[in-house]
N, C-alpha and C positions, 0 to 999 in steps of 0.2 A: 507824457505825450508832448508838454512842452519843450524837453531838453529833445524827444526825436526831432522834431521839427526844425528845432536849433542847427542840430546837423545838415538837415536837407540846404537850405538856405545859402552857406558859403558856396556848395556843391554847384549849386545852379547861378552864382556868380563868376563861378570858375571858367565857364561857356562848354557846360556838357548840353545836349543836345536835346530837340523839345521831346524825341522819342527816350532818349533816358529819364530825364525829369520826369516821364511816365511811367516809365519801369522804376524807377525811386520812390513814389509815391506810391502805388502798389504795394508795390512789397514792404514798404512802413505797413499800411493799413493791415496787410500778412501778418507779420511781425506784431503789430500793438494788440490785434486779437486772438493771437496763439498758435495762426496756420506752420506750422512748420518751428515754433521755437522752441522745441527743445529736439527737435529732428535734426535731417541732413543740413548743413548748412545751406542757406539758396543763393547764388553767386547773382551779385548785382553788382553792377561795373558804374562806377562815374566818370568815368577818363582820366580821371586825375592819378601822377604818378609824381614822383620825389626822388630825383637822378642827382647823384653828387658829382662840383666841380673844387678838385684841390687845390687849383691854381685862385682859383676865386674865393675859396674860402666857403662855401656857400650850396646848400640843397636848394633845389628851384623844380615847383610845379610845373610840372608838361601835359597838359592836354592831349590825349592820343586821337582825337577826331581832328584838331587843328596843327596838331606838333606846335602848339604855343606857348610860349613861360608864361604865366600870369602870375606867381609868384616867386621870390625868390627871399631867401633866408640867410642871412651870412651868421658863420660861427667862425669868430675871429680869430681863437686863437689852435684854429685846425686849418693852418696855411699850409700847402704842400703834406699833407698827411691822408693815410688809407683811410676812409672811414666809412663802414657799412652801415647801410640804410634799412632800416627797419618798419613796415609803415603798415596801418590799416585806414579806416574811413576816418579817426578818431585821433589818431596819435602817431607820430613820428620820431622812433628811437634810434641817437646816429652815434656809434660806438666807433671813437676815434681808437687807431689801430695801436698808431705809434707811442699817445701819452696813457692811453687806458681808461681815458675819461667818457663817460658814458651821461650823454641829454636825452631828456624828450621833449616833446613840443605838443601840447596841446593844437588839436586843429579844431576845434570850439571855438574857444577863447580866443587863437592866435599868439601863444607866448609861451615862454620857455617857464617849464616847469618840475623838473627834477633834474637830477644827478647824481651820478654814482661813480666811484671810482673803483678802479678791476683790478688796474697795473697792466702795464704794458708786457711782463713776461708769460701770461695762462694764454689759458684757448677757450675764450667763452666767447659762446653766441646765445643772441637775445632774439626770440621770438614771439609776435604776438597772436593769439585770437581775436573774437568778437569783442571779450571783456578784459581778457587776464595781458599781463606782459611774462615772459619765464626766461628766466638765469640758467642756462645747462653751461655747467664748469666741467669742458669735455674733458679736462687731465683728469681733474680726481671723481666725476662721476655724480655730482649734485646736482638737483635739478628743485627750482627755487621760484616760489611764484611772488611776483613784486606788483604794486601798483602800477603800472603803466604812466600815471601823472606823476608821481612823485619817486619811483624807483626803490620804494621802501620794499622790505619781506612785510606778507600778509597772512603768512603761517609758518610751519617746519617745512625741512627742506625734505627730500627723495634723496635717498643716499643707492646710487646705482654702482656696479663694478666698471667703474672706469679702468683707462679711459677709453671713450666712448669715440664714433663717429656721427655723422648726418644730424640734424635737431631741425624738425621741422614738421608743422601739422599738415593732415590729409582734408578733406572736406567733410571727413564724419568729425573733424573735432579732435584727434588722436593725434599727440605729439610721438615723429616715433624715433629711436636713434638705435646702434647698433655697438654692442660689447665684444672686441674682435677676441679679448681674454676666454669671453665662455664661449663665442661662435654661437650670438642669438640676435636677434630683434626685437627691442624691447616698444610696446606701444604704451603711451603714459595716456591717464585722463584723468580731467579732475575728481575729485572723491571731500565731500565732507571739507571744503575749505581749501583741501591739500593736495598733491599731485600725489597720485597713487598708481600702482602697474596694475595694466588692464588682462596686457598680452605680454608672453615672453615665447619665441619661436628659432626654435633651433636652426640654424640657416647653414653652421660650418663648422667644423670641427675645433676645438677651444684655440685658441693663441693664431691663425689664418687671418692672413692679411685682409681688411674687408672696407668696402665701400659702400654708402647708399644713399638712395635715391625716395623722396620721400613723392610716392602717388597721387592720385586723387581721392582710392581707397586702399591703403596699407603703403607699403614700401618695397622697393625693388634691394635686394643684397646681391654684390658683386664680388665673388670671391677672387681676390685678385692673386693667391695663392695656386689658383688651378686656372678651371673653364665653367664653373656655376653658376648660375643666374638664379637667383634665388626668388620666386615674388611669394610676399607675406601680406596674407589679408586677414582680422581677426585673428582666429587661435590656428590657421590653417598655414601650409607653406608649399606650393606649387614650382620644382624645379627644372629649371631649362639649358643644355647645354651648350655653351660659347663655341662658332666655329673655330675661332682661334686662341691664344693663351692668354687671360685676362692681365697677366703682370705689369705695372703700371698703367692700369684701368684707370678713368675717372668717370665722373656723373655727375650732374649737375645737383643741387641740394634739393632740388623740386622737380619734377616733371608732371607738365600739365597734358590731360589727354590721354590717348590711349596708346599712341606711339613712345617709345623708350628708346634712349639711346646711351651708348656706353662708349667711352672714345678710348681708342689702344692705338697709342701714337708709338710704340716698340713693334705694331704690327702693321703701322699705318691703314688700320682697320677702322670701322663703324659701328659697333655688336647693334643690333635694332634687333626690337619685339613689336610686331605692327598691333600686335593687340593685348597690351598687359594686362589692361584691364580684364577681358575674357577670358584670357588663358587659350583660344583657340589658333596659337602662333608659335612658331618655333623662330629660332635666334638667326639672323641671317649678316652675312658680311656685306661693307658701302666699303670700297677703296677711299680712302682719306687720301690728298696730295699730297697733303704737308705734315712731315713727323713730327713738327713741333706745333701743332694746331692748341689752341685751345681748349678747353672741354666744348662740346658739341648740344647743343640746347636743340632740342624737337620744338616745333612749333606749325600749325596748320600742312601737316603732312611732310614737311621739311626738313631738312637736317640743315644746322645752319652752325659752322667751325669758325669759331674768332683767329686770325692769325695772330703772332707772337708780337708782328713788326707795329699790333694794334690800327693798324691804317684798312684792311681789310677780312670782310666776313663771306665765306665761299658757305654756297648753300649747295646742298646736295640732295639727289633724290634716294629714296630708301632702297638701296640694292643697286642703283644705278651710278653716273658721273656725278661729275658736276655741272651745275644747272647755270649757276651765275657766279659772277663777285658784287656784292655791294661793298663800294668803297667810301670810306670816310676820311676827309680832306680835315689834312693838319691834324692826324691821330698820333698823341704821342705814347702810343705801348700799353698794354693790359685794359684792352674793352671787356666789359662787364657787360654779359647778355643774360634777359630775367624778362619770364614772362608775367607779365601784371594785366589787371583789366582788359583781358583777354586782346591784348597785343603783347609784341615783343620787341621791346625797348633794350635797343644797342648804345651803350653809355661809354663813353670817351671819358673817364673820370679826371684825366690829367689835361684834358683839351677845353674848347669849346662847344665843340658839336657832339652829339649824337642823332637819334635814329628811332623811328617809331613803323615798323612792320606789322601789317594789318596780315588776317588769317587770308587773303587772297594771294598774298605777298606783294602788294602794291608798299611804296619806302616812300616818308616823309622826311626833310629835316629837322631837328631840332636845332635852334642859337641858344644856350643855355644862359646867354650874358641877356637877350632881350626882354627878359622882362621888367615891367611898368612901374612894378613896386615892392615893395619887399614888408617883411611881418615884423611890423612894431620899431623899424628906423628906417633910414635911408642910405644906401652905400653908392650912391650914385658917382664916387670918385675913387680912386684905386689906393690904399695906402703909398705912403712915400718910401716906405721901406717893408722887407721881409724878415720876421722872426731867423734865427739864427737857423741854419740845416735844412734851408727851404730849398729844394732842388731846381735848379734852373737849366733846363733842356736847353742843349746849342741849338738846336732846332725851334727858338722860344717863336709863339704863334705871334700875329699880327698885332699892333698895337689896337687897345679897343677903342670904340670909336666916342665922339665927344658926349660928354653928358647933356644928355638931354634929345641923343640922336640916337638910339641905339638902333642898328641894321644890319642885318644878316652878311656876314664877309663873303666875299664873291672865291667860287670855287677854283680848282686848280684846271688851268685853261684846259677844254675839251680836245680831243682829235678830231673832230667831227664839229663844221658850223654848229654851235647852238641856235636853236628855234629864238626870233625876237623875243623881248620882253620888256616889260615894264617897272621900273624901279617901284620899289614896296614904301610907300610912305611911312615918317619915324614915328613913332608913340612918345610921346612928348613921357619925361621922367621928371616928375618932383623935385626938388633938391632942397636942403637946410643948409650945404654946406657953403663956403664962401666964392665970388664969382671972379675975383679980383684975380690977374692972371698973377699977379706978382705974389699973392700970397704963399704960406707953405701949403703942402697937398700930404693930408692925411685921412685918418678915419676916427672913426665913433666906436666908442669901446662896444666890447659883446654887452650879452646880460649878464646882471648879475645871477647866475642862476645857483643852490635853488632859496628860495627865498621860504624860511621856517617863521610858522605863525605859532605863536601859543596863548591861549584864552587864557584871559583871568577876567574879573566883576567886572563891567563895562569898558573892559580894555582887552588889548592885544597886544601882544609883546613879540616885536619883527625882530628877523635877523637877514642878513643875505652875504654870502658869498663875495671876495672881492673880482669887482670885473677885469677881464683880461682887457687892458689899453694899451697896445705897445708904442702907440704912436704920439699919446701926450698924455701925462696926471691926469687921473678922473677930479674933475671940478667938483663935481655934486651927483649925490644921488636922488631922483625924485621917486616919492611915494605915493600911490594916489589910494583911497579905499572911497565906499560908499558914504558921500557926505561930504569930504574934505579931500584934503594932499597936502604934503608937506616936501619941503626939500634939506638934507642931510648932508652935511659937510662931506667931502669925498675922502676922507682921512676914519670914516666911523661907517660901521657895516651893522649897525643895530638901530634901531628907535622904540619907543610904546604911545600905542592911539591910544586915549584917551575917548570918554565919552562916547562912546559907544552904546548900542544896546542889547541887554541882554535876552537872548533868543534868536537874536536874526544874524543869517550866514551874511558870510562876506568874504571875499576873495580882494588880497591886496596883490599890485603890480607895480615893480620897484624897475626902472630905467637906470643906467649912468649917463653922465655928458660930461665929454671934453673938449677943448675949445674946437674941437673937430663938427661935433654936433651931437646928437641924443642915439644912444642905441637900442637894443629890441628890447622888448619888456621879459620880466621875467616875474613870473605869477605864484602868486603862495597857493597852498591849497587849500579846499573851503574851512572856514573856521564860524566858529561861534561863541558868543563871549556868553561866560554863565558865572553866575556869584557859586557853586557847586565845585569847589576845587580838592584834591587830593591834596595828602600831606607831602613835604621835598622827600626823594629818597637820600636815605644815609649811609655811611662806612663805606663811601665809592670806594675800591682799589684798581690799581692797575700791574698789567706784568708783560715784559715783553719777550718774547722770542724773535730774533731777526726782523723780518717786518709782521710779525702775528702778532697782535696785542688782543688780552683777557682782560675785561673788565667784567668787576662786578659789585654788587648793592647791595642793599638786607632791602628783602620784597616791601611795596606799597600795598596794603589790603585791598582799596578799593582801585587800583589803575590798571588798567588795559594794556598801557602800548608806554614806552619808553622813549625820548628824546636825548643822545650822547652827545653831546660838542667837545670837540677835540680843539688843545690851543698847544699851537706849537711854540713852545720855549725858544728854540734856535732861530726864529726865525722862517723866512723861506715859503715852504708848499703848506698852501691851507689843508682843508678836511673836512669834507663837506659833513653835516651833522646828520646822526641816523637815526630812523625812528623804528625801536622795534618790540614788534610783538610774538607771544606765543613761545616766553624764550623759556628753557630749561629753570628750574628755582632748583636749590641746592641747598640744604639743612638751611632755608630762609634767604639763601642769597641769591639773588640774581646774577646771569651769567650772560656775557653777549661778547664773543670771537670777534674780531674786525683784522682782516687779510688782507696784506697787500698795501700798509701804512706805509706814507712818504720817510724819509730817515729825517732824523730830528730827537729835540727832548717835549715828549707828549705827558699832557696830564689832561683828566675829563671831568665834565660836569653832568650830572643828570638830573631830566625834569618827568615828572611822572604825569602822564594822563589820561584823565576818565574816562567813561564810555559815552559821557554827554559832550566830550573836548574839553572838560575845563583842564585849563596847565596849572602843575605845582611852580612853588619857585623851586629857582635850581639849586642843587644839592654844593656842598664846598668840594672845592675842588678835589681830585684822588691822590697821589704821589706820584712826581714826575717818573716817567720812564724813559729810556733811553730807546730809540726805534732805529736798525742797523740795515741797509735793505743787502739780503744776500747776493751773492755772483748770479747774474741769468742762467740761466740752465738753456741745452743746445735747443735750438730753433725747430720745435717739430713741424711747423707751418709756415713756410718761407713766403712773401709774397711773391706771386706769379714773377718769371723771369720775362724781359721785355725788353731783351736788348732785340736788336731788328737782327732779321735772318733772308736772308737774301729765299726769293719763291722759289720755290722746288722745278724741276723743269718735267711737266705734266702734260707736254704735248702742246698743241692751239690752244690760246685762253678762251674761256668761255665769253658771254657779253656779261658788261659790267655795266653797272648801275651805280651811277658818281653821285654823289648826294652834294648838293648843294643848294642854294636859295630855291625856292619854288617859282614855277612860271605861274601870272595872276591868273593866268588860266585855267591851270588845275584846280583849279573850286576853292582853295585855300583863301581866307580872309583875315587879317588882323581884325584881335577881338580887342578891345582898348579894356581896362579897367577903371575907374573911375579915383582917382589917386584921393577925393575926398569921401567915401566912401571908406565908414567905420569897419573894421574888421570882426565886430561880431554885433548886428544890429538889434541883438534883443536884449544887449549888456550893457544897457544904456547908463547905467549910472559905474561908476569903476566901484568896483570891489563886491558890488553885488552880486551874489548865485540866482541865475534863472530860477524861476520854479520856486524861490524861498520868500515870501513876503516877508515885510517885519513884522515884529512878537505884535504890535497894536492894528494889525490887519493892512496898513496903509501901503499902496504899491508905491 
């Protein structure tokens, strides 16, 4: 009860609203007594959403009542890169496109706490529910359920007939994705620890180009081969015929609600179903203006098409024109529209601004740059330089504004007097960093993320990742746990607490600083020191194939779960260490694949550990191997093209709706944050877990 609670808490700092904070509290009490927990999901909205800026480096909280940042998150070494956001009330997985490299963040805690590496050349998407986080590897068809805080496997994987399309749950809980090989719709649900097939539904004939769309129950399949419409609910499948020839269809990966929409930019068409859900609707055509429109996101009865040039989103009625344009000032190409907490947030990933669309269709703006503070450092200066391949638009936006002023940049002049208004007063920003105009201007390194605990007798044995600092030598690393802190030479990525006790959890958080200033934390996961330790495991080997490397052990009797640290001989790309469990044993040896190794000379160590945590020591090292990384294979997933395209000529323009500062008059307020104001107030001592008193009872 006390870790829900923990949740609610940041929620209602974030400035969700007194009638939400109602509806949050409710349906806790729902939830902690059983009404609906293992039923349909019940959609409960905080406003809060997590929009990516590549230029900034940085995911930043939007409030969709106020359109305000209230926070913001820099991950330094994803400057000028795609990278999809992944979020629920608990956790936010942001899977950078271009290096492969995969974080989450704790929104508990407030800090970086796992990592995963993928490689930059597959097609995987990361999805979460209530509890679990899941890996669908759409080439080869595995579907993989990991920790959420820690990005570890937490069982076997689902071995599907890739490759697959769509990966995305409905509100009954059912992740569904689509096999264009066998022409089915596969619904996954967990089973016994593991992801198991619930549903599999014939939707198209084997090897048919296919698309889909995941519902609010089941999934919509688009056969882009013909004119099918397929919708699949459970073990059923209800088909509807496209007015026109779906070939180069798209769909959004989710569709909320009961309207559907299908965009065919070869037919400059709109396919809509006004009632999927029901099934008591046939397929109707919306003339689209523009043939290179974006895919087409439904939202409060709307049809609403991103243009190519990213600067504007034409919204249309379902079988009718077009309605309006909302336009967005200083878009530079590929807006990303996704409906969350029942609004629909238009994201400028490469910009500044975005866009918060309520179900009335009234449009707020978002400043992605204004918020007050950011989680576990402060960025309140811009680096002095860009990692190497960082794209810089001729079009680059306006310079930002001074620290400690941040305010909304004024829109691109109107045709039309604008109504007076009143200048928005600044939100005063924190700063650590130096004030002196003469000094150099740079940054605070990332986290170290992820940072590996291993129990042993009154001690814990740390590790952490080296932090990405492009802009000065990390000085030091500081460590804090419950009880003490220590600080670490910036040249060493390990330490062991001492003195400890045995029984009581603990959560440590490891920072870097360079003469820049301190950056976000990055958090271990819960540990507990116990005198109960397994024996080391032995006869590690290793083998490599291109970049696939086989490692394997002779099994531990009594250990559960596995910890692999990779040290590269050559130099170069670390490797973040893996813990895994539920692996295959073989005449006694243990076996664990690792996919997707940086190229270098690897060799591994392994620590074995109990089901109470305690850690072995680590095992002697394996035999070096040699890691080759093969040629890319062709690009089956290009990123959106975004070169601008001059507008189609579609007659009189409709009215547009220019989004810029808000006038004080439309009810908007700055909500200030309190920059002294701990980011998790029940975590009062560092390293301690809520809810875990120590072994001698004392809080």
């Amino acid at each position: 009860m006390r870790d829900r609670l923990a949740v609610v808490g940041p929620r209602l700092r974030g400035g969700v609203s007194a009638g939400t904070a109602v509806t949050l509290a409710l349906a806790l009490v729902a939830t902690v007594f059983g009404v609906g927990a293992l039923g349909r999901v019940t959609k409960v909205y905080d406003g809060n959403t997590w929009l990516w800026s590549s230029r900034e480096a940085q995911v930043s909280r939007v409030n969709a009542q106020s359109a305000r940042v209230d926070l913001r998150q820099p991950v330094s070494d994803a400057r000028g890169h795609r990278v999809r956001v992944t979020q629920n009330d608990r956790y936010l997985i942001l899977h950078d496109h271009v290096t492969g490299r995969v974080t989450s963040v704790d929104l508990k805690s407030l800090g970086f706490s796992g990592r995963l590496d993928v490689g930059a050349r597959g097609d995987f998407r990361f999805v979460l529910n209530d509890k679990d986080a899941f890996i669908i590897d759409r080439r080869t068809g595995e579907v993989r359920v990991v920790n959420p805080a820690t990005l570890q496997p937490t069982g076997p994987a689902l071995r599907l007939p890739g490759p697959l399309v769509g990966g995305e749950f409905d509100d009954e809980g059912e992740l569904w994705v689509a096999s264009p090989g066998q022409g089915t719709a596969i619904g996954v649900r967990m089973g016994d620890g593991r992801p198991v097939v619930a549903h599999t539904v014939s939707v198209a004939k084997p090897g048919r180009d296919l698309a889909l769309t995941v519902l609010d129950k089941g999934a919509l399949a688009v056969d882009r081969s013909g004119r099918d419409l397929v919708k699949v609910a459970g073990g059923k499948s209800r088909k509807v015929g496209s007015p026109v020839a779906l070939a180069g269809a798209t769909v959004p990966d989710r569709t909320n609600g009961s309207l559907a929409a299908v965009t065919v930019p070869p037919a400059k068409t709109i396919v809509t179903i006004a009632d999927v859900l029901g099934g008591g609707e046939q397929a109707r055509a919306t003339p689209l203006g523009d043939a290179s429109a974006g895919t087409v996101v439904p939202f409060g009865g709307k049809l609403y098409a991103p243009d190519r040039d990213g600067r504007r989103v034409r919204v249309y009625t379902p079988g009718g024109e077009q309605a309006e344009v909302i336009s967005i000032p200083g878009g530079r190409g590929g807006l990303e529209l996704e409906v969350h907490e029942d609004s629909l947030f238009i994201n400028d990933p490469g910009g500044q601004k975005a866009a918060v669309v309520t179900r009335d269709g009234d449009v707020k703006v978002v400043d992605k740059k204004e918020g007050p503070s950011t989680i576990g450092g402060d960025r309140s200066r811009e680096p002095s330089r860009q990692p190497s391949g960082d794209p810089r638009p001729s079009d680059s936006a306006p310079p930002a504004p001074p620290t400690g002023s941040p305010s909304r940049s004024a829109p691109p002049a109107p045709t039309t007097s604008p109504p007076a208004s009143r200048s928005i007063p600044p939100i005063p920003v924190p700063s650590t960093t130096p004030t002196d105009s003469t000094a150099p201007v740079g940054g605070p390194p990332g986290a170290p993320v992820p940072v590996t605990a291993l129990a042993g007798d009154k001690q814990v044995r740390l590790s952490w990742a080296r932090a990405h600092s492009p802009d000065a030598p990390v000085d030091r690393y500081n460590v804090t746990w419950n009880g003490g802190s220590r600080t670490v030479p910036g040249d060493r990525l390990s330490t062991v607490v001492t003195g400890l006790t045995d029984g009581r959890t603990y959560r440590f958080r490891v920072t870097a600083t360079n003469r820049f200033g301190t950056g976000p934390s990055a958090q271990s996961e819960e540990v507990t020191p116990t005198a109960a330790r397994p024996a080391a495991p032995t006869g590690v080997t290793a083998a490599a194939q291109g970049d696939n490397v086989t490692v394997r052990w002779n099994q531990v009797s009594d250990a559960e779960e596995y910890v692999i640290t990779a040290t590269n001989h050559a130099g170069g790309a670390d490797y973040a260490p893996r813990t895994w469990g539920d692996q295959p044993v073989v005449n006694g040896k243990v076996e664990m694949r690792i996919t997707g190794m940086p190229a270098g000379r690897w060799s591994f160590t392994v620590v074995a550990r109990n089901a109470t945590g305690g850690s072995s020591g680590a095992s002697a090292p394996s035999n070096t191997v040699r890691v080759t990384a093969p040629p890319p294979p062709p690009d089956t997933n290009p990123p959106p093209d975004t070169t601008p395209n001059p507008p189609p000529d579609t007659g009189p323009p409709p009215p547009e709706k220019t989004i810029g500062p808000p006038d004080p008059g439309d009810g908007l307020e700055v909500i200030p944050v309190d920059p002294n104001e701990g980011p998790d107030p029940i975590d009062t001592e560092p390293g301690m877990i809520p809810g875990h008193p120590p072994a001698d009872g004392n809080p």
